[in-house]
C-alpha positions, 0 to 999 in steps of 0.5 A: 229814666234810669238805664238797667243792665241785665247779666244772667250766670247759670241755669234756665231758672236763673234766666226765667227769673232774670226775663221776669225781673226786666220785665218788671222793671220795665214796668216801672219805667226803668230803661233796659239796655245790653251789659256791654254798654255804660248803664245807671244799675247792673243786676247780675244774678250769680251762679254758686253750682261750683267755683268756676261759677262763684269766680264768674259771679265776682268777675261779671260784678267787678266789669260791672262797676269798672264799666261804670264807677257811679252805677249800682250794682246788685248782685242776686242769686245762688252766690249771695246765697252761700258767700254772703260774707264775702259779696258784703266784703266786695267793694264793687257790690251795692245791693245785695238781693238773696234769692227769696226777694228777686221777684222785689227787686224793682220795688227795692231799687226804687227805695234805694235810689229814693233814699240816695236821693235824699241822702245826696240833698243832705236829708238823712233818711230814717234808716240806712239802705246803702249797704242793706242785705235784701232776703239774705238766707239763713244758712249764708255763711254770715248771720243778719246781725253779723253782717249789720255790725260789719256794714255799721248800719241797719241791715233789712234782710227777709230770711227765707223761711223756705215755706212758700213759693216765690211767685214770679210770672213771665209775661213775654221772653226773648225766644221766638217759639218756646218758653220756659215756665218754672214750676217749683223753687229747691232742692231735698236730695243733697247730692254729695258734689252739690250745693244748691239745696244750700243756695236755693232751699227746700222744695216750694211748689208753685199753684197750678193755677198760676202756673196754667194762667201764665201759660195762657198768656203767653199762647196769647203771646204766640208761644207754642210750646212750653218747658216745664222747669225748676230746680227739681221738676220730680219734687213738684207736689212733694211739699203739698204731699206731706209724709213722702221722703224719696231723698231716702229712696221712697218713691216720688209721688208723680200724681202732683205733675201728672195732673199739671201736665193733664191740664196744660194739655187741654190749652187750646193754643199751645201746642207743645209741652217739654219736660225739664230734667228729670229724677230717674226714680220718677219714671215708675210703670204708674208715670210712664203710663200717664205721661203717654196720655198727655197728647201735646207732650215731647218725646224728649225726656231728659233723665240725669244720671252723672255717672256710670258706676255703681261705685260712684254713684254711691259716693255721689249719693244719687239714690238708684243704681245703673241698672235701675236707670237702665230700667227706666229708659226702657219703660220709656222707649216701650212706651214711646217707641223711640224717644230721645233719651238725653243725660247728664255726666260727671267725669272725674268725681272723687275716687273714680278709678280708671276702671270706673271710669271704663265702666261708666262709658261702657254704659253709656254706650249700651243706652243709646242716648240722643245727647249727653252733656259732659262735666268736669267734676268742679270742687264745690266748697260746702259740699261732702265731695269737696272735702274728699281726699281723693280728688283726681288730677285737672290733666285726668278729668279733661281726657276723661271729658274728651273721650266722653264727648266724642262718644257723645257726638258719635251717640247723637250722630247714630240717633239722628240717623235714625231719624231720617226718611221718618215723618216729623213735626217740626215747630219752627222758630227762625229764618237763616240764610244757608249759602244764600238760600233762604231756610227756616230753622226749627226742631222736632219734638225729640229736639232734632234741628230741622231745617227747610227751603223756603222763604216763607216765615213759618215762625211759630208754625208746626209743619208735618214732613219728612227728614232727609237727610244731613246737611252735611252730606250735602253741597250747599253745606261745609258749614260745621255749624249746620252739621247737626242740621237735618233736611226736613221736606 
């Protein structure tokens, strides 16, 4: 039995993807084992969203093959992607996977270690595969045949021809209570700082029916709530809906999710659905009115919006002005009361002035969000933001960051204290220990952490109650990590 080791860099598409594979290889009888420990094959699946992420790819494929010089090491993913030339150049990489093929992986292990076998008896195998290319996509930065001629031997490469999904189906994960289900693959909208419609292609729509019956085996699983996600969950249905182009600022045509989300909400067994991240251009009065006809639906609605500024949301190349994704919050909070409205920023984007900065976080503060998470603008290589001129100063974006995460806490702090003496539902997912008192740990559907004592296992249940209260103004608390922990009764 071969030992695998699994690393994931990157996003909860990549995690999925990775559950997926282990899953895989397990069936064919391969030995799963953690990546600190000596393994025979280590697959890690990269990142490529900036260059941190391109330099954590390298460093994670080198621990790899230093932890142990004879195993096989596979690099898969969004870095293969859009370095190819410089993975084939890397002495520590003996499998190349492109994003298109990790759903083969097991198969494609099985093949390379056969024909090293035969190899290593001295029987040459009708074609070399220890330095293949598996589904390396076009728009790499080294063409198939270059990459062969550079190898000197038979490259196998699948280019991607971005037409269909790639089905992979998740048959158990390790969270306790929730699962994130991946509905679509790619990306049309080209962000100015961004790469991945590069790494991951146009948009690929998954069947609905497989999507509803991977969700009906993990309800059989125990799984009580599911999150829908991808690359850009809006676009699903967009390449079953020809015609529609919203990267040029036409609407997105919502009737595709809308009828997702109704039949996922007729499963008996399941309990919750979440959204992943979405485009505010979704949110149209049309939407928001189907959306609150899904009863198992979360109050939690994740709407990215990167920058403040009008200025800079043009140079991102992000479609929609601050005032029209002021208009999409308050579609929702008139639809769902009080919602939890959580983002995502940018700080320190090319050209973002000090006043732009002030007008960002003057806005910011005007939404009233539940979370915000806050990013130093990366350099990404490939990217039109990368080949800006006006690039702002490491020491600037890290004030920048800091004072936009303060005003994140003090955001989620006010939004939580709303909360308290209100009725909740909480799903709870694991047991703690709280200063020797045994508690169980889970989250309200606006994704507040709830905790109650009890030494009841209520793993997997939804308990209706009360928020009291933080833990932090209480005397068994003093611990920082249970600061965003609320009372539940």
């Amino acid at each position: 039995m071969k030992s695998v080791a699994l690393h994931n860099l990157g996003c909860k598409v990549n995690s999925y993807e990775l559950d997926v594979i282990g899953q895989k290889l397990e069936e064919k009888g391969f030995e799963i084992v953690p990546f600190d420990e000596k393994a025979d094959i280590y697959i890690i699946n990269t990142c490529s969203v900036t260059n941190i992420a391109d330099r954590k790819s390298r460093q994670m494929l080198h621990q790899a093959k230093k932890r142990n010089p004879d195993a096989v090491v596979v690099a898969a993913g969004c870095y293969v992607q859009t370095a190819t030339q410089q993975v084939l150049a890397d002495a520590a990489v003996d499998l190349v996977v492109g994003n298109n093929r990790k759903k083969d992986i097991a198969e494609i292990l099985e093949e390379y270690l056969g024909s090293r076998e035969e190899a290593d008896k001295g029987e040459k195998a009708d074609r070399e595969i220890g330095g293949d290319v598996y589904g390396a996509d076009k728009k790499s930065d080294r063409s198939a045949e270059e990459a062969g001629k550079t190898l000197g031997g038979k490259t196998v490469i699948d280019i991607n021809k971005e037409t269909e999904y790639e089905e992979m189906r998740l048959g158990d994960t390790a969270e306790h209570t929730r699962a994130y289900i991946k509905i679509q693959d790619g990306c049309n909208q080209f962000c100015s700082y961004c790469i991945i419609p590069y790494a991951r292609g146009r948009v690929r729509s998954r069947r609905q029916g497989d999507i509803i019956e991977e969700v009906r085996g993990l309800i059989r699983k125990g799984f009580r709530e599911i999150v829908l996600t991808g690359i850009h969950i809006s676009s699903y249905g967009l390449d079953f809906d020809h015609g529609k182009n919203p990267a040029k600022g036409e609407p997105f045509p919502c009737g595709r999710l809308l009828e997702l989300l109704r039949e996922l909400d007729y499963l008996e067994g399941l309990s919750r659905i979440r959204l992943g991240s979405l485009e505010p251009r979704i949110i149209t009065p049309e939407f928001t009115a189907g959306l609150k006809e899904i009863g198992k639906l979360c109050r939690h609605f994740h709407l990215s919006l990167q920058s403040g500024c009008d200025e800079t949301l043009l140079r991102m190349n992000r479609h929609y002005t601050t005032g029209e994704y002021l208009e999409k919050t308050e579609l929702l909070r008139r639809a769902f009361g009080n919602p939890a409205v959580t983002t995502d920023i940018i700080v320190g984007f090319p050209g973002e002035s000090e006043e732009e900065f002030a007008q960002t976080k003057q806005f910011l503060e005007s939404i009233n969000f539940y979370e915000m998470h806050v990013f130093q603008y990366s350099r990404r290589e490939g990217t039109v933001a990368a080949g800006r001129t006006d690039q702002i100063p490491e020491a600037v974006k890290k004030a920048r960051s800091e004072a936009l995460i303060a005003l994140a806490e003090r955001c989620s702090k006010k939004f939580r204290k709303d909360y308290i003496g209100r009725e909740v539902e909480v799903l709870f997912e694991e047991g703690r220990e709280i200063n020797g008192i045994p508690c169980q740990v889970g989250y309200t559907g606006e994704y507040i952490r709830a905790v109650k004592k009890t030494s009841e296992n209520l793993s997997g249940k939804v308990c209706r109650g009360k928020l009291t209260g933080f833990l932090e103004d209480d005397t068994l608390s003093g611990n920082r990590q249970s600061d965003n922990l609320l009372w539940f009764v």
